[in-house]
N, C-alpha and C positions, 0 to 999 in steps of 0.2 A: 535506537530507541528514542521516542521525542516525547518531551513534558511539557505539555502545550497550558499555559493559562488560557483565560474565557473568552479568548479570538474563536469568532465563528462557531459558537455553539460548543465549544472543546471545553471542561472544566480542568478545574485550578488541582493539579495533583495529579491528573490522566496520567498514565503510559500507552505507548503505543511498540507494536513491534514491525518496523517495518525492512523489507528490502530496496535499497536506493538502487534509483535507475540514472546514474550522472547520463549515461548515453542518449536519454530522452530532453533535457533540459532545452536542448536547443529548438528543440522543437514541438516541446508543449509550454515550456517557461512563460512565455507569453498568455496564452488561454489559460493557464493554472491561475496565473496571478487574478486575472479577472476573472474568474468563473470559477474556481475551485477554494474555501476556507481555509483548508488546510494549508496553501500556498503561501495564502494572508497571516498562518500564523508562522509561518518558516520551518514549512515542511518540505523537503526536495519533493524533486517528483519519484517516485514509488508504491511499489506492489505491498498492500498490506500484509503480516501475516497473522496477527492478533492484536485489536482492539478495542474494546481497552484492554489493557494489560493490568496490571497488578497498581495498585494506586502505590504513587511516587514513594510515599513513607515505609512502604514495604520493598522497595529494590533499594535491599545490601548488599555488600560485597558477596553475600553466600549465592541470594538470588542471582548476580551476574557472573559469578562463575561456572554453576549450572545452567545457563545460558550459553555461557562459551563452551561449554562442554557437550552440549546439546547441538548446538549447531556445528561443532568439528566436525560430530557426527557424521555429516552432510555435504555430499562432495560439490566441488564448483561443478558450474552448469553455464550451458547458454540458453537465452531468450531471445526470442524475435516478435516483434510488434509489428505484423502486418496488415491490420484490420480494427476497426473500430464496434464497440460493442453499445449495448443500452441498459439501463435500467429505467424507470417510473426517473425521469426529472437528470438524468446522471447520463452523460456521456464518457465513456472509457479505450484506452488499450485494450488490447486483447493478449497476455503473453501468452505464445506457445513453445514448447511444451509447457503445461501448469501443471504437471505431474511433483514435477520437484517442489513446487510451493504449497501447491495440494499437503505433501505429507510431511512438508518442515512446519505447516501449521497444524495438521494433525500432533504431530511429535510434541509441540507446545502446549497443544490443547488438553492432551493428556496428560504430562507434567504437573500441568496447573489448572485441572478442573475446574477449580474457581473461576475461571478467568476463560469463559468459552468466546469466541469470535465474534465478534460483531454483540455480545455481551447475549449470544445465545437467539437472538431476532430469526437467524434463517438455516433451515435444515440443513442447504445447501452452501458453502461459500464457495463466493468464482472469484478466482483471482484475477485483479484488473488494475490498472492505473488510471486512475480517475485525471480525468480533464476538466470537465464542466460538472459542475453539481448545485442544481436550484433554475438555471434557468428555461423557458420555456422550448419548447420543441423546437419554433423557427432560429432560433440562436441555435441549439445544440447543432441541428443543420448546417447553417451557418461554419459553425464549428469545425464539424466533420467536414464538410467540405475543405474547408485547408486544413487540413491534417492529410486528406489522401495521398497526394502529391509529395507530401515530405517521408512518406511509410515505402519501405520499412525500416524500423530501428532494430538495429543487434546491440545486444548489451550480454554482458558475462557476469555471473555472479559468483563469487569465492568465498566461500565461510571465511568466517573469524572466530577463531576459539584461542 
């Protein structure tokens, strides 16, 4: 969970819920830091899975135990980052399978209706690990091109409850 103040566009109070990818650092660390906010506010590199989350003044101890009990739920799993994706301005990972994160975000989204993904913006969410977010297409290029080379990453994820 990260509670970012008003770095790059983040306000003073946000949650966020994300999954950490230590196995990616070495090889996006660099591009995050320049090209991704999140980075700049001291966010690892990671797969989102709810966005904002619930404002900081409402995660108590109750809220983070149903959390943890929500994601026990949830058996470990593995990822593989072998390909890069796009959006409109945003450069990403690709994890696959995204079945698992698909429905540990579903499972929170539900939880906490208030608090839908990406604050409700897209019918659809794809889980990705963002790299580059803002600059123009010949950087994101740029970009992508050294990342080929270093793909692909495995990484394992294990609940915490």
């Amino acid at each position: 969970m990260a509670d970012d103040d008003s770095t790059g566009g983040f306000q003073a109070g946000q949650t966020g819920l994300i999954v950490r990818v230590p196995e990616a650092e070495s090889v996006v660390g660099t591009w995050r830091e320049r090209f991704d906010p999140s980075a700049r506010a001291g966010v690892p590199a990671h797969v989102t899975v709810v966005f904002p989350f619930l404002d900081g003044s409402r995660v108590d101890a109750r809220v983070c135990s149903a959390l943890a009990e929500l994601i026990g739920r949830h058996n470990a799993f593995a990822l593989r980052f072998e390909r890069c994706g796009r959006f409109p301005g945003v450069l990403f990972l690709v994890p696959e399978p995204d079945a698992h994160l698909r429905r540990l975000t579903e499972a929170i989204a539900e939880r906490w209706p208030e608090a839908p993904p990406y604050g409700g913006q897209f019918t659809e969410v794809v889980p990705h690990l963002t790299v580059a977010d803002g600059p123009d297409d010949a950087v994101l290029d740029e970009v992508e091109t050294g990342l080929r080379s270093r793909l692909p990453i495995a990484a394992r994820v294990v609940g915490e409850g």
